[in-house]
C-alpha positions in Angstrom: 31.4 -7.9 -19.0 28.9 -9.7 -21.7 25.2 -10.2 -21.0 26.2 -13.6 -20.3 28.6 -13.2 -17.6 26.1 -11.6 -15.4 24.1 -14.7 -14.8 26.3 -17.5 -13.6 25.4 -19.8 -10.7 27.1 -17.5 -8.6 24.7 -14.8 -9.7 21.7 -17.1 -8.9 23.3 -17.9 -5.4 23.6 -14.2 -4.1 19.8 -13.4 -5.4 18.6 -16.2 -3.2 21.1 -15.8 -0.2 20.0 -11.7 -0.8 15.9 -12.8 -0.5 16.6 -14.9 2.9 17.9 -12.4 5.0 16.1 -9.8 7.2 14.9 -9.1 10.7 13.1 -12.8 11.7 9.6 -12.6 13.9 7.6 -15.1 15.8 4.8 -16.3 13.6 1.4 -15.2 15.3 -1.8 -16.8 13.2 -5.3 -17.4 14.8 -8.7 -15.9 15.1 -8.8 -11.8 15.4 -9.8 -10.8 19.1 -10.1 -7.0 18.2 -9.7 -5.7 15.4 -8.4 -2.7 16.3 -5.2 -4.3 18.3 -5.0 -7.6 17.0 -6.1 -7.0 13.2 -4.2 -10.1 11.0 -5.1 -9.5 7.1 -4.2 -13.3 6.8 -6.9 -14.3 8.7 -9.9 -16.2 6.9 -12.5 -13.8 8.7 -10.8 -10.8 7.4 -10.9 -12.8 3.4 -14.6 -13.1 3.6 -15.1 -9.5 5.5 -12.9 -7.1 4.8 -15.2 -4.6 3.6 -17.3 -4.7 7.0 -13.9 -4.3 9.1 -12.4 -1.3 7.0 -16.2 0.3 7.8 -16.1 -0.4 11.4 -12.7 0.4 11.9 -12.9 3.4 9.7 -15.4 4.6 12.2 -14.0 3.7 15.6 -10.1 3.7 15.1 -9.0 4.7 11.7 -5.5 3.6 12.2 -5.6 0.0 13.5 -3.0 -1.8 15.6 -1.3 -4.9 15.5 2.1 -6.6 17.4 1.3 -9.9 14.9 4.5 -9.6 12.2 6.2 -7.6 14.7 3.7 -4.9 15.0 2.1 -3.4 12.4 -0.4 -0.6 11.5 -3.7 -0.4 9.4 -5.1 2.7 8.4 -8.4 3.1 6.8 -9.3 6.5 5.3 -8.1 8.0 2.4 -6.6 11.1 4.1 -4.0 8.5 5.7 -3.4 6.0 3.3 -3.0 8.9 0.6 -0.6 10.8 3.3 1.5 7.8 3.7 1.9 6.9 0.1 3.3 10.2 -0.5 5.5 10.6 1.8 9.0 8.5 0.9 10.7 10.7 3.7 9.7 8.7 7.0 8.1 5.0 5.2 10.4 3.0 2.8 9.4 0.3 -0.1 11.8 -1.9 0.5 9.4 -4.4 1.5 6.0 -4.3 0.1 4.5 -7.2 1.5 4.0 -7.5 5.8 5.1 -11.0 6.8 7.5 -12.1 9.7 10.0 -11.2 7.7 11.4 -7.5 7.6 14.4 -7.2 4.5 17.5 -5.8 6.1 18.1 -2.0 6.3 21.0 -2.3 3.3 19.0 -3.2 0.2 17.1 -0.1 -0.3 17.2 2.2 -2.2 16.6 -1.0 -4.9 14.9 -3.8 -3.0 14.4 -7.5 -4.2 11.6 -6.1 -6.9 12.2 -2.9 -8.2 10.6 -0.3 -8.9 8.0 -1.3 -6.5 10.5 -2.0 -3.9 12.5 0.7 -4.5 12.8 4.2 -2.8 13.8 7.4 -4.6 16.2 8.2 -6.3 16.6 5.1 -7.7 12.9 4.4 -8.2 12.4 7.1 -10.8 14.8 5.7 -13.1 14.4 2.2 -12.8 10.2 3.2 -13.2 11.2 5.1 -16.2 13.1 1.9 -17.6 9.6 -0.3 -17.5 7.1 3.0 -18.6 7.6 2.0 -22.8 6.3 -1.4 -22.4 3.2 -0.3 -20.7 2.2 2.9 -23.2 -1.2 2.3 -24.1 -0.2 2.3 -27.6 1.1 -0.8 -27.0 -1.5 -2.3 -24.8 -4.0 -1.5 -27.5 -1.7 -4.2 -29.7 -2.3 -6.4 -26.8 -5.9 -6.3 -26.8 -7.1 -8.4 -30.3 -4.8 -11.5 -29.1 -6.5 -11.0 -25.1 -10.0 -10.9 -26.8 -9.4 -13.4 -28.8 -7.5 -15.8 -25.5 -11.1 -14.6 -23.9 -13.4 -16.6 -26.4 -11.7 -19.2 -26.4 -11.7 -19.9 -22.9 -15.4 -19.4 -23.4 -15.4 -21.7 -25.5 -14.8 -24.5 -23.4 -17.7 -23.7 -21.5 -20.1 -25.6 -24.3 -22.1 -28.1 -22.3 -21.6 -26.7 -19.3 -24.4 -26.1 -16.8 -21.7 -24.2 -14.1 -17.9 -23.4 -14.6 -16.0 -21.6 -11.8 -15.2 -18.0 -13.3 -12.0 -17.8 -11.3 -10.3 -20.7 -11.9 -11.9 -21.5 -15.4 -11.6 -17.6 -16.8 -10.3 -15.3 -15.0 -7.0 -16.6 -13.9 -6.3 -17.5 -17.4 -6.4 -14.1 -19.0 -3.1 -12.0 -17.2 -1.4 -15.4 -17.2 -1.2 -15.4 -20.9 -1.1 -11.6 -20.8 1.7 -11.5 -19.3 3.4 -14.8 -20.3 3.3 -13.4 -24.1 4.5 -9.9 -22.5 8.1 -12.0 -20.8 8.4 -14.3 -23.6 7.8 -17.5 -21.0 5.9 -20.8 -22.4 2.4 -20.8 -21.9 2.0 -24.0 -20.6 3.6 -23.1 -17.6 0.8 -21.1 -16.5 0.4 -24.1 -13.4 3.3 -22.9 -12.3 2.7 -19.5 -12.2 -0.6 -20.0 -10.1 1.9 -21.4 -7.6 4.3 -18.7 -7.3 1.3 -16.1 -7.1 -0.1 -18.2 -4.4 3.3 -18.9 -2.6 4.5 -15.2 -2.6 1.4 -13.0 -1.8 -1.1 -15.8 0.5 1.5 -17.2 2.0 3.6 -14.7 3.6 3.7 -15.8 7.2 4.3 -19.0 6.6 7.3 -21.2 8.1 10.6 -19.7 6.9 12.2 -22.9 5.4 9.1 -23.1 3.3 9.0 -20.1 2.1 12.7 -19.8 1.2 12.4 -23.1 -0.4 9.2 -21.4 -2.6 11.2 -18.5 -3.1 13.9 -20.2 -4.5 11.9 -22.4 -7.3 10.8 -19.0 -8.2 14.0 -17.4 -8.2 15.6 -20.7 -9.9 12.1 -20.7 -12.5 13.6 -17.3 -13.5 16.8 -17.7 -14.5 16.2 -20.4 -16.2 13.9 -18.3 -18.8 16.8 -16.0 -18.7 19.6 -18.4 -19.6 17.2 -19.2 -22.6 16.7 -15.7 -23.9 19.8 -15.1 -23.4 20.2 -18.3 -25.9 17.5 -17.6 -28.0 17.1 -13.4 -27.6 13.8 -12.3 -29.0 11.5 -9.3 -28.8 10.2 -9.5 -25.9 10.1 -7.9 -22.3 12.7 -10.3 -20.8 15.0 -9.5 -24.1 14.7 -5.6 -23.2 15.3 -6.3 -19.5 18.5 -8.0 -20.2 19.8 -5.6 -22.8 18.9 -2.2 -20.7 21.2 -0.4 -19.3 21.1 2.1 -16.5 23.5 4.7 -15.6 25.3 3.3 -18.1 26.0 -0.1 -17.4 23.4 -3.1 -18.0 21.0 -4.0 -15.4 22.7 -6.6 -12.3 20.9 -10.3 -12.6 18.9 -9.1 -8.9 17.8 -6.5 -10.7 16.6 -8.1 -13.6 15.0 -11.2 -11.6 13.4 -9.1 -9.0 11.3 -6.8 -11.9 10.3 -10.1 -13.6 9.0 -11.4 -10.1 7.0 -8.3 -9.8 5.9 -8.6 -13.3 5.0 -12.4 -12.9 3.2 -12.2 -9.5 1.8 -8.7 -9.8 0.7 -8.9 -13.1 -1.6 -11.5 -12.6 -3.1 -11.8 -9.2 -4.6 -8.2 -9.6 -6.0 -8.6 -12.6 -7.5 -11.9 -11.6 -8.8 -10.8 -8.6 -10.7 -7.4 -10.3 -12.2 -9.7 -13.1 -13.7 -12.2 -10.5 -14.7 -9.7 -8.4 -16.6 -8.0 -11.2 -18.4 -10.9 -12.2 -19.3 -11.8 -8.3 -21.1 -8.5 -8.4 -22.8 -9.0 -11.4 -24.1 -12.8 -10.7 -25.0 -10.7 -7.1 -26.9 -7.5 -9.2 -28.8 -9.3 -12.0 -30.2 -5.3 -12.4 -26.3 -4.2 -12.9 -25.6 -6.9 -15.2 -28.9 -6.6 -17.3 -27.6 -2.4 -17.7 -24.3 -3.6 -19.0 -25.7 -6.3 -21.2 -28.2 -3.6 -23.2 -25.9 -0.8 -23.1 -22.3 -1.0 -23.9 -21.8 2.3 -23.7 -21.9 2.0 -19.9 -19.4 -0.2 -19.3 -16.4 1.8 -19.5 -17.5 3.8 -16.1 -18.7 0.3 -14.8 -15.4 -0.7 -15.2 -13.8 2.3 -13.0 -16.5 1.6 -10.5 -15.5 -2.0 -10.1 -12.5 -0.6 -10.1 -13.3 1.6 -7.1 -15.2 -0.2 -4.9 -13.7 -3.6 -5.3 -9.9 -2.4 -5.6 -7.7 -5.7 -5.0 -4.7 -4.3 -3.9 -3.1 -3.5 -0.3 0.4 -2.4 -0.8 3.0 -2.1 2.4 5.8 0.5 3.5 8.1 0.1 6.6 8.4 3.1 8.9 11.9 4.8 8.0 11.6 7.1 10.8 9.8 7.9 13.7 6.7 9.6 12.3 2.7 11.2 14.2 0.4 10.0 12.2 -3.3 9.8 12.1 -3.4 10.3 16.1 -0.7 7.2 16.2 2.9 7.4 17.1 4.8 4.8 14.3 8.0 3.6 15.2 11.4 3.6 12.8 10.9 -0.5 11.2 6.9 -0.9 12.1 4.8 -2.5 8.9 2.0 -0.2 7.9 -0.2 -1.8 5.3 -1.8 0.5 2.4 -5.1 -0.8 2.4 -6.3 1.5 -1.3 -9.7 -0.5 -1.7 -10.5 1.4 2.0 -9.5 4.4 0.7 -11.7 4.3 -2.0 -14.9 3.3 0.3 -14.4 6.3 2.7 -17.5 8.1 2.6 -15.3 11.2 3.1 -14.2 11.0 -0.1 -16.6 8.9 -2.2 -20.7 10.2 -2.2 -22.6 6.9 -2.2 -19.1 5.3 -1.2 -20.6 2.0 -0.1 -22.6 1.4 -3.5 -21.8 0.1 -6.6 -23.0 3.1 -9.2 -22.2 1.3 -12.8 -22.8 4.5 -14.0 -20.6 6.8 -11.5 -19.7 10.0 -13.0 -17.2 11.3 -11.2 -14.0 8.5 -10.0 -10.5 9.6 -8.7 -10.5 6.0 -7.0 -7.2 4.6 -5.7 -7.0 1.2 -7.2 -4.2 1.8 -8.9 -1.9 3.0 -5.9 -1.5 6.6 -5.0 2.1 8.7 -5.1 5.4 7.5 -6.8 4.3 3.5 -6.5 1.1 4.2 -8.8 0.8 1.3 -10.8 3.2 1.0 -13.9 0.3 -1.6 -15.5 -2.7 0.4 -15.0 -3.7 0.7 -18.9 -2.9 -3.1 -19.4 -4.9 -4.1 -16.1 -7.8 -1.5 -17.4 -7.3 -3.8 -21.1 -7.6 -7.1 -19.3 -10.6 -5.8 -17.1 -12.2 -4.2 -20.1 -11.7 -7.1 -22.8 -12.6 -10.0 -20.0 -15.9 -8.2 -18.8 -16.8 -7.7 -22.7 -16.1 -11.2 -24.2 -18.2 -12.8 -21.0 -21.2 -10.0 -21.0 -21.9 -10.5 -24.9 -21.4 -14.5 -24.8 -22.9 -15.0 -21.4 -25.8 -12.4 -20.9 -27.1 -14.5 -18.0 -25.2 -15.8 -15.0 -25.6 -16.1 -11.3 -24.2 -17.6 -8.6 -23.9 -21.5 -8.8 -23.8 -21.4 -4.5 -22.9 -18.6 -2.7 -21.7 -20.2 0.5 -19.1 -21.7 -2.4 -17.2 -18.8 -2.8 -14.1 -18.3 -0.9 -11.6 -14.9 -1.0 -8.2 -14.7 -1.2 -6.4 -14.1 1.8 -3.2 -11.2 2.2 -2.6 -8.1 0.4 -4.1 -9.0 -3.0 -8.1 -9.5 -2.4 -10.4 -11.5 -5.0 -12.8 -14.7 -5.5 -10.4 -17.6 -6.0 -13.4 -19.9 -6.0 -16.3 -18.4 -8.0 -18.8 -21.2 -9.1 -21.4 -19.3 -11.5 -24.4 -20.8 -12.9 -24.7 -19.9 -16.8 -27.5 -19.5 -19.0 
């Protein structure tokens, strides 16, 4: 079989009719009565609040409730969301974002996205397949074009009295990231927004919908195949198509499900943790005035943002009956992962409910706990690093433009995606 013959229409067909099927639940959207049996992390209350209902819950019922997406689970210490995360034997990957759609039994051990969707053994391997690209070695080659990218987004602030640090910086920095990282044209980032917004804030949306979104994705993607594959360069998307493992080259689900996670993953965390960052230093003029000074502090100010604004909720299914946390979880229950919780219980943080720029000591969770732990982390840390640097030394003063103006993403992936800052 040649490279080629792995990606016929056929190919495409089978990925798409592969994403549609599953286990089909009644939508349930609507205010939160209690949040500890009716929690919804779709919910615009829990967007603007999360922090508060991880603390209340995290001191009244650690392990939340649900029977919105078909019943689902929510726990909020560390002990629990790190015991969960290890433990492959009784919750599966297989589908890593709760909607009203559960992914039947039969694609594990790969999933639609591996390695994130994947359960061992195959997820070592196909991890280890994705580990060279990420080296810091060669994010550090990354980093002169992504400070470079940084200014001159800046540099279309000249003039401006307000600009909206979300949509007008931050969004733009993993989208060419990781657009130069797959070999895809950069003035598709538009597009890419979409997809982002399609996949992660709009997961209990009406089925046709989303398997109408999912399949301009899925066709999106194969067509930037079908042009390496015409024009091969060096380039992630090259080395995805010409990897092989167990000896054989990688199937076309496989190949289109790690560039979706690549695509969506890479850039709605890292756009969420930059905005988030500069919320709380338009919020903590005393914070920002520290990092301005002394650029020696920004490193741990980076881990603390890190920490205590941590973007990502990931999600397993219950593989088998399992006691946990004082709860009983049934074999095909959601539990969601909620790692920014984790790294705000007071249990395992001192201080946990402050920002400390200059924090000494910080294990935090933002990058995932157990096998899952994020393959991106030193190009996420680049992004966050280079972003935070390029804004603090060209724009030393900043605030909030209006506060009441901000709005939070919704779902599993939690940052400003309207962030109107005054400058100067």
């Amino acid at each position: 079989m040649t490279v080629d013959d792995r990606f016929t229409e056929e190919a495409r067909q089978q990925r798409i009719a592969q994403a549609q099927l599953g286990t089909f639940n009644e939508i349930v959207t609507g205010p939160v009565s209690d949040w500890t049996t009716d929690f919804s992390h779709l919910e615009p209350e829990y967007a603007e609040n999360a922090i508060e209902v991880w603390d209340d819950l995290r001191g009244r019922c650690p392990v939340a409730r649900t029977e919105r997406f078909g019943g689902a689970w929510l726990p909020t210490r560390y002990e629990d969301v790190a015991a969960i995360a290890y433990d492959t034997e009784h919750f599966t990957s297989r589908a890593i974002i709760v909607s009203n759609v559960r992914p039947p039994m039969d694609v594990a051990p790969v999933g639609l996205a591996p390695p994130i969707s994947s359960d061992p053994p195959f997820h070592h391997d196909a991890r280890k397949l994705l580990l060279p690209a990420f080296t810091k070695a060669n994010v550090a080659k990354q980093a002169v074009t992504t400070e470079a990218f940084c200014h001159s987004l800046i540099d279309t602030f000249a003039g401006r009295d307000v600009v909206d640090a979300a949509t007008d910086y931050g969004m733009y920095i993993p989208m060419r990231v990781i657009a130069d990282m797959l070999g895809f044209p950069q003035e598709d980032s538009e597009k890419f927004a979409h997809f982002v917004e399609n996949a992660l804030e709009g997961a209990n949306g009406p089925l046709e919908e989303r398997q109408a979104r999912g399949m301009a994705l899925s066709d999106y993607l194969f067509e930037q195949v079908r042009d390496h594959l015409d024009n091969p360069r060096e380039d992630l998307t090259t080395y995805l198509l010409n990897a092989e493992l167990y000896g054989q080259r990688l199937t076309p689900q496989h190949v289109v499900g790690t560039m979706t996670l690549l695509l969506i993953a890479g850039i709605d965390t890292t756009w969420s943790a930059i905005g988030s960052s500069l919320w709380h230093l338009a919020k903590n003029p005393q914070d920002r005035e520290r990092l301005v000074a002394d650029r020696s502090l920004r490193p741990k100010a980076v881990e603390e943002f890190l920490r205590a604004y941590a973007p990502v909720t990931m999600a397993r299914l219950v593989k088998e009956d399992v006691e946990l946390g004082g709860v009983q979880m049934k074999k095909e229950d959601w539990v969601l992962l909620p790692f920014p919780s984790a790294n705000r219980d007071p249990e395992r943080f001192e201080r946990a409910d402050e920002v400390v720029i200059d924090r000494e000591v910080n294990r935090h969770a933002a990058f995932g706990l157990g096998i899952h732990r994020c393959v991106g982390s030193h190009l996420a840390r680049m992004e966050l690093t280079v972003a935070l640097d390029v804004w603090l030394d060209r724009i030393p003063e900043f605030s909030l433009a209006d506060p009441d103006a901000v709005r939070w993403s919704a779902g599993q992936i939690r940052g400003p995606r309207a962030l109107p800052m005054r400058i100067g």
